[in-house]
C-alpha positions, 0 to 999 in steps of 0.5 A: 383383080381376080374374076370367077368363071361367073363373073364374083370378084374374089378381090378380098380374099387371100390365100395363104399357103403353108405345110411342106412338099419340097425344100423350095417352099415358096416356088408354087406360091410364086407361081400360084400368085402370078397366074393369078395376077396377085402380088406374093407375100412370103413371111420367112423371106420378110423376117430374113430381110427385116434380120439379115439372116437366115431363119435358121440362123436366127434360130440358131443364133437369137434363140426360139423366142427372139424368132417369135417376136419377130415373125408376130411383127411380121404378122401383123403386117401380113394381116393387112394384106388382101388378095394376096397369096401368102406363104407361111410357115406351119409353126407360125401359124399353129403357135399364133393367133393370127391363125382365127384371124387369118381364116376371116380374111383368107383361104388357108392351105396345107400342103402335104406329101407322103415321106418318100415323096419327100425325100425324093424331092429332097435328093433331088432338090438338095443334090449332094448336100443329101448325103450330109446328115446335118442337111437332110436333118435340117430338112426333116426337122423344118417338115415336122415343123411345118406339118404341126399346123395339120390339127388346126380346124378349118384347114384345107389339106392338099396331098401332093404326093403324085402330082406334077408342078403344073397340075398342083399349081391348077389345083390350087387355084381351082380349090381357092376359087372354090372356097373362096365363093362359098364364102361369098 
């Protein structure tokens, strides 16, 4: 149960994580969720293990709608969900109607870096598959995905160009809990 300063419950609440800082997506929702003691849904690794393979295999292999029909499954049972922190791809959320819905029952956050803050977490984070163009394409190619769901009204955009692991973990809780109360 997750406790405000002032004593509100913000027990039904979920945050939902989406847009692109790093290849290693789901390790500040992770971290967000254990800090906060909730449990951490993440709706890529769902459709992996509900397939058996990767996102992108599955893209690769099954094709663009086959992906579809599996992640609004995935959805659907993600919507059930409640304090929770849930990480979730931009493309599913600008190509769904679960975005509407996600906004009654949720916080929803877009995650944003400037480009070379990227790529420089990518270097780092990718090592010596960088230097491979199908890799690092792969990787930019996911980030313009991901960022398409910047448009969306109602969105909360958090640029984590200059920060820390730590310091966007506390200002991600901190901007939940407060929008989370406003919407007491």
């Amino acid at each position: 149960m997750v406790t405000t300063a002032t004593g509100l419950q913000l027990t039904e609440r979920n945050l939902v994580l989406t847009g692109y800082i790093e290849p290693n997506k789901p390790r500040l929702g992770r971290q967000v969720a254990q800090q906060l003691r909730m449990p951490f849904v993440d709706v890529a690794e769902l459709i992996e293990q509900r397939m058996g393979e990767s996102v992108d295999v599955i893209r690769e292999q099954y094709g663009e709608r086959r992906l579809k029909t599996v992640e609004t499954e995935i959805m659907e049972e993600v919507m059930l969900h409640r304090n929770a922190v849930i990480r979730v791809s931009g493309s599913t959320l600008v190509h769904s109607e679960h975005y509407e819905r996600l906004q009654q029952t949720s916080v929803i956050m877009c995650l944003v870096a400037r480009l070379d803050a990227i790529l420089q977490r990518m270097h780092i984070a990718l090592g010596a598959r960088y230097h491979n163009p199908y890799e690092r394409g792969t990787q930019l190619g996911s980030l313009r995905r991901e960022w398409t769901v910047r448009s969306k009204a109602g969105l909360h955009e958090l640029d984590f160009t200059y920060h820390d692991e730590t310091t966007m973990v506390a200002d991600i809780i901190t901007l939940w809990q407060q929008v989370a109360i406003e919407r007491l």
